[in-house]
N, C-alpha and C positions, 0 to 999 in steps of 0.2 A: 501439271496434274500427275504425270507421270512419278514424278521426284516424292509427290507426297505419295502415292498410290505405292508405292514400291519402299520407301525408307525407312522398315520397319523393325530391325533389329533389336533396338530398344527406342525409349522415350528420345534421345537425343540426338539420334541415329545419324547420318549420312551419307552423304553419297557414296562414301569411300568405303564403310560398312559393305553398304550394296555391291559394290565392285569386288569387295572380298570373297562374299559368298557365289557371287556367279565365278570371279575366277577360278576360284576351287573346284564348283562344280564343274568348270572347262576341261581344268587339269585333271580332276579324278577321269571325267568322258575319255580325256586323249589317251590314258593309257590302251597301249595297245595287245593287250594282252595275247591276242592271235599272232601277232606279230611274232611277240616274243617267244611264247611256246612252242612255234615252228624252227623258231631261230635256236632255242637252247635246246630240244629234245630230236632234231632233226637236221640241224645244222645248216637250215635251207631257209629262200626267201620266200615267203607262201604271199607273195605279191607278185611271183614269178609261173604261178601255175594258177590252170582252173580261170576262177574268173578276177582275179588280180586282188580280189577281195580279202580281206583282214578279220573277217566275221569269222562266226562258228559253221558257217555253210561253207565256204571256201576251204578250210582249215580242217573242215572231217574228209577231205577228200585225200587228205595228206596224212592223217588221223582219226579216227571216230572216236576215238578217245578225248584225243587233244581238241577236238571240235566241240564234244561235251564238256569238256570244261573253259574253252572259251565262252559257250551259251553261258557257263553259269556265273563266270567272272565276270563278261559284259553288263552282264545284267545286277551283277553287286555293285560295279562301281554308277550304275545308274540308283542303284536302291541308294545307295551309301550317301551320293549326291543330294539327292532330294530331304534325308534323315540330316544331312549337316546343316541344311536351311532351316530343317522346321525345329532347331535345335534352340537354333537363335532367331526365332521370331517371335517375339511376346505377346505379340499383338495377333487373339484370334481372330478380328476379322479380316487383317491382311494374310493368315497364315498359309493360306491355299494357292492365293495371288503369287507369295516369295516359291513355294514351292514349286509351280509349274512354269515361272522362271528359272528356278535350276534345274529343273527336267531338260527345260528345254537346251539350256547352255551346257547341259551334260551330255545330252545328243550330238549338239552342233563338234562337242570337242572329240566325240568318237568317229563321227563324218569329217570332222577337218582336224586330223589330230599334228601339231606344230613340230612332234617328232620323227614327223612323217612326211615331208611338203603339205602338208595340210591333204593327203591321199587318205583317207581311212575308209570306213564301212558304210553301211545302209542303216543301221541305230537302230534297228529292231530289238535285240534285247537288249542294250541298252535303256531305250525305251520302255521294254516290260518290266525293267527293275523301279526304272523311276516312275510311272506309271502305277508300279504296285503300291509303290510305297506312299502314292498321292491318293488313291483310291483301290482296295484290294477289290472293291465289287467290279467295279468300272471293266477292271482288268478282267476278270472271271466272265464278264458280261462279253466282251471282245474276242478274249479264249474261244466260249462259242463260238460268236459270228468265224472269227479265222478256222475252226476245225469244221464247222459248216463249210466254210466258203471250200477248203479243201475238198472233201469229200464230196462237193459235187463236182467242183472241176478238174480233181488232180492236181493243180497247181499251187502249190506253197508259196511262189510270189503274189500270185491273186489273195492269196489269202492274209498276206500280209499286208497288200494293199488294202483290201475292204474293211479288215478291223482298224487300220489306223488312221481311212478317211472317217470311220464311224464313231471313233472313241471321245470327241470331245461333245458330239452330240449324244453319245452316250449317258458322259457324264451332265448333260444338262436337264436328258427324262426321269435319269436315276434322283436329280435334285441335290446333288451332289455340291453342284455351283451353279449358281446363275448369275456370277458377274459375270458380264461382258469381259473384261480383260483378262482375267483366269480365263475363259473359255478361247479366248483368242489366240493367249500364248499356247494352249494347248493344239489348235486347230493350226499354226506356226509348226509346230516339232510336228505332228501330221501331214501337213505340207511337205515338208522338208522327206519325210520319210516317204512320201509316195515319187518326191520328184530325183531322188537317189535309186530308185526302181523304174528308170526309165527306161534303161535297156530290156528293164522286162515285160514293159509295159507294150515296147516298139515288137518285140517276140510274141506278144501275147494279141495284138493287133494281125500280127503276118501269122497267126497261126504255128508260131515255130516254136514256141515257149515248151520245153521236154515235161510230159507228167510225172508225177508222185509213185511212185511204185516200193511196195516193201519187198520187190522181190530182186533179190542179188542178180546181177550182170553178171550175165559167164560170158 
């Protein structure tokens, strides 16, 4: 079921098709672009400070610069990902299904990226990239819920948690999708994304999880 449900490149398609597009979208996810831009504009390992993390949260602590633009390269090579499947998918009723299979194998490669021991990030913008480019509403729809969920708690991890348990149910009231398997794969990189926020989750349980504050630390 699956093999047909998925093999949609063109009429003739295969499996090997199929394994192209998600390896790519792997490979585009694992680039580690935090990595790198700590590495080449600071000369440091920013898996070495902070919270070991490879995101744009780790990495503006090193840079607010370089943090800004890891948010916004994370999240291209998640757009980019999702834009190379729906490139090659002919077929629109499968074309949603191919796409939030590369979403998701575009996350899993920024969370497990191979040139990394498989040590990467939490796929949040990652996820926004590819997520936008699946649905711009969806996302806009989630945007809220996450600056809501901020503003009343303070906490930018809660809030990153609550828009990415919400977002595949999101896209099911938006009408967006209502296959089962599109919504699955998406509720899968949702998953994944809340259970890579554990540590924040075990902080945010013991009360120790630090608030949101725009005001500079002296």
């Amino acid at each position: 079921m699956w093999r047909g449900r998925l093999a949609c490149v063109y009429p003739q398609a295969s499996m090997s098709k199929l394994v192209l597009i998600l390896a790519i979208s792997y490979v585009l996810g694992s680039i580690p672009f935090g990595y790198l831009l700590v590495r080449i504009f600071r000369g440091e390992d920013v898996r070495l400070s902070g919270s070991g993390n490879i995101g744009a949260t780790n990495v503006s602590r090193k840079s607010p610069a370089l943090g800004a633009l890891t948010l916004i390269l994370d999240a291209a090579k998640g757009f980019a990902a999702v834009q190379f499947a729906a490139l090659y998918c002919h077929q629109p009723a499968r074309l949603q299904l191919m796409m939030a299979a590369s979403a998701l194998f575009a996350i899993i490669g920024h969370m497990f990226p191979i040139w990394l021991k498989f040590r990467g990030g939490k796929g949040v913008a990652t996820a926004l990239g590819a997520f936008l480019r699946f649905s711009p509403m969806a996302v806009l729809v989630a945007t809220g819920i996450f600056v809501l969920s901020v503003l009343i708690s303070r906490r930018i991890s809660l809030g990153s948690i609550v828009a990415a348990a919400l977002f595949p149910s999101t896209v099911w009231a938006l009408r967006i999708s209502r296959d089962p398997a599109t919504l699955a794969l998406l509720g899968l990189a949702a998953l994944l994304i809340i259970i890579r926020h554990y540590q924040n989750i075990l902080r945010l349980l013991a009360g120790e999880e630090p608030p949101f504050s725009m005001k500079p630390k002296l």
